[in-house]
C-alpha positions as CSV (number, residue, x, y, z in Angstrom):
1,X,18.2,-20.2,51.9
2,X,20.2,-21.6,48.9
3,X,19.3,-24.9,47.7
4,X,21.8,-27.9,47.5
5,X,23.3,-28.6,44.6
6,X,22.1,-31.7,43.0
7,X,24.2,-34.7,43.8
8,X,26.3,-36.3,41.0
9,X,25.2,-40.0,39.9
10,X,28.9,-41.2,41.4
11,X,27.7,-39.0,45.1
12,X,23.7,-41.0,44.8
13,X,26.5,-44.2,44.3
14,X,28.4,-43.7,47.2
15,X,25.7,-42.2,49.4
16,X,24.0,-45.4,49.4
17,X,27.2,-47.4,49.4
18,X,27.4,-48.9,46.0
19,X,30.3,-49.1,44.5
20,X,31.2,-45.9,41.6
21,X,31.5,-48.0,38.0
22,X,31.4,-46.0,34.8
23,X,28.3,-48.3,33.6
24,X,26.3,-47.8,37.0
25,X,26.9,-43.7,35.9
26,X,26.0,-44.2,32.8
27,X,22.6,-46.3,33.9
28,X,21.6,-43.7,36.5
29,X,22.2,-41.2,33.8
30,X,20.1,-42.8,31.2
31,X,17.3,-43.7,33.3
32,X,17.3,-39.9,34.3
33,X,17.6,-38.7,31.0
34,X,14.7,-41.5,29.3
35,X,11.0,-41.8,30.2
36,X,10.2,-44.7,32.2
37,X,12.1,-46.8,29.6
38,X,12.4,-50.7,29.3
39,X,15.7,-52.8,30.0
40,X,16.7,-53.1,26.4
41,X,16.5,-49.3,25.7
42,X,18.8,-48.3,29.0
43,X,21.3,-50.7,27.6
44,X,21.1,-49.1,24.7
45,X,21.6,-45.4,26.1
46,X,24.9,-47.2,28.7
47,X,26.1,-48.3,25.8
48,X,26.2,-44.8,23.8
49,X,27.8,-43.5,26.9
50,X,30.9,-46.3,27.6
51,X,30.5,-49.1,24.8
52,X,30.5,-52.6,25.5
53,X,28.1,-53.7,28.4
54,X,26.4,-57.0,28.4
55,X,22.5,-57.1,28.7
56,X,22.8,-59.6,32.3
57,X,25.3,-56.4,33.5
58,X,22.7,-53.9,33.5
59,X,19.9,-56.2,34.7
60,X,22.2,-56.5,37.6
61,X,23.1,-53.1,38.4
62,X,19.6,-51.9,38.4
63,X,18.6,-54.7,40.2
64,X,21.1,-53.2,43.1
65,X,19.7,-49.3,42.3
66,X,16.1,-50.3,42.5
67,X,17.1,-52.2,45.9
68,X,19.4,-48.8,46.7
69,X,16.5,-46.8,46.1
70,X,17.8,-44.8,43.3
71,X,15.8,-46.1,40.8
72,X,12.4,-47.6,40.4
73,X,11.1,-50.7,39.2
74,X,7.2,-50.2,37.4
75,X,5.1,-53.4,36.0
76,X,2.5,-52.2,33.9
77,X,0.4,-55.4,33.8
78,X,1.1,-57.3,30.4
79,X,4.2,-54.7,29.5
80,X,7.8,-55.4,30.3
81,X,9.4,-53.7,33.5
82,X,10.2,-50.0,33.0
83,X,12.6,-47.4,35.2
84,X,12.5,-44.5,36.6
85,X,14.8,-41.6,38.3
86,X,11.4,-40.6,40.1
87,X,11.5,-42.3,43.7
88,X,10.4,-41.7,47.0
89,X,7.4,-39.5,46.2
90,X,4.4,-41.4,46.2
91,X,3.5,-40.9,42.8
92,X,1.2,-43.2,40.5
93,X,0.9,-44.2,36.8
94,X,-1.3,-43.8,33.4
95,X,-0.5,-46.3,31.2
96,X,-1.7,-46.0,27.0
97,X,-3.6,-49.6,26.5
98,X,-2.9,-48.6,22.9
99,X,0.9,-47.4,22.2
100,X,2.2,-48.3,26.2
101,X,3.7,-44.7,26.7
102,X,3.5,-44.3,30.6
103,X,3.2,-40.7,32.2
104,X,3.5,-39.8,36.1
105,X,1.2,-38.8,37.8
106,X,1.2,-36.9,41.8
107,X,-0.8,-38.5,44.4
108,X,-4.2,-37.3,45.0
109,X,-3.3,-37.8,48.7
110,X,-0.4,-36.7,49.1
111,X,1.0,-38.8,51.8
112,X,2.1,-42.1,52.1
113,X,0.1,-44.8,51.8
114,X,-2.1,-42.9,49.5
115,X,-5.2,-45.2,49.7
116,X,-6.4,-47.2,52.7
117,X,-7.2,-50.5,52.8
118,X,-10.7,-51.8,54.2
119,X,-8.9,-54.8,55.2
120,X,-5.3,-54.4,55.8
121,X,-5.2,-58.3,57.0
122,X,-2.8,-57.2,59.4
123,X,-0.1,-55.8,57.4
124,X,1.6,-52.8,58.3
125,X,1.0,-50.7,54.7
126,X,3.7,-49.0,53.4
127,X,3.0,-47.8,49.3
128,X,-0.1,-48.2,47.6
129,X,0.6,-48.9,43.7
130,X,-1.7,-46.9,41.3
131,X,-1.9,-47.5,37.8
132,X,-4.5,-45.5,35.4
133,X,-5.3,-47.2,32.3
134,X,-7.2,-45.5,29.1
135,X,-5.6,-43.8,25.9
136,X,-2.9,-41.0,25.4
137,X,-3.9,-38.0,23.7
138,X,-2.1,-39.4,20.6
139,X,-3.8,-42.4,20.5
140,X,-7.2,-41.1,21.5
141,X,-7.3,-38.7,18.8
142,X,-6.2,-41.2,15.9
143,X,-9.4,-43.6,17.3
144,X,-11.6,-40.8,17.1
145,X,-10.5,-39.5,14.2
């Protein structure tokens, strides 16, 4: 069996129904391309690809691609939001409490919700956030060192 092809960012655009815009591309590129990055650095990487785009223009259009699905929306507690390509998977978090660098990690689980309340309080569970918190290998060898 041959696998499909990878869809384009404009296809992702169009198969949820969002309108094709060079800076939408160029988001949805940049979020693939970075590593869980911050508002301020995907502006920075649209802008490399098509110039001018305002700061309130990409909070927009990711605010319609996290809604679309093609992109997600973490909150490390006390860091800034961050994006990722990676959605749809069930997949948690370790966060650096030193430097902030955020790395993926797969569900123990592996199906959705990964972790079962002990008291739903009647809602229908969906997604269980995980977030791991301790030191990156960079940062726990320059305290130990």
């Amino acid at each position: 069996m041959i696998a499909s092809p990878t869809p384009t960012p404009a296809e992702e655009l169009r198969g949820v129904g969002l309108r094709v815009t060079a800076a939408r591309v160029a988001l949805l590129e940049t979020v693939r391309d970075g590593d869980h990055l911050g508002v301020e650095a995907i502006a920075s990487g649209v802008r490399d690809r098509v110039g001018h785009v305002s700061l309130q223009a990409v909070y927009e259009a990711l605010h319609a691609l996290t809604a679309a699905g093609l992109v997600r929306r973490i909150e490390p507690a006390g860091s800034p939001a961050r994006f990722e390509r990676r959605v749809g998977d069930n997949h948690h978090h370790a966060v650096c409490r030193s430097c902030g660098v955020v790395a993926d990690v797969d569900c123990a689980v592996g199906e959705v919700p990964c972790l079962t309340a002990s008291n739903d309080h009647g809602f229908l569970i969906d997604e269980a956030e995980v977030i791991y918190w301790g030191l990156c290998p960079d940062c726990s060898t320059a305290t130990s060192s």
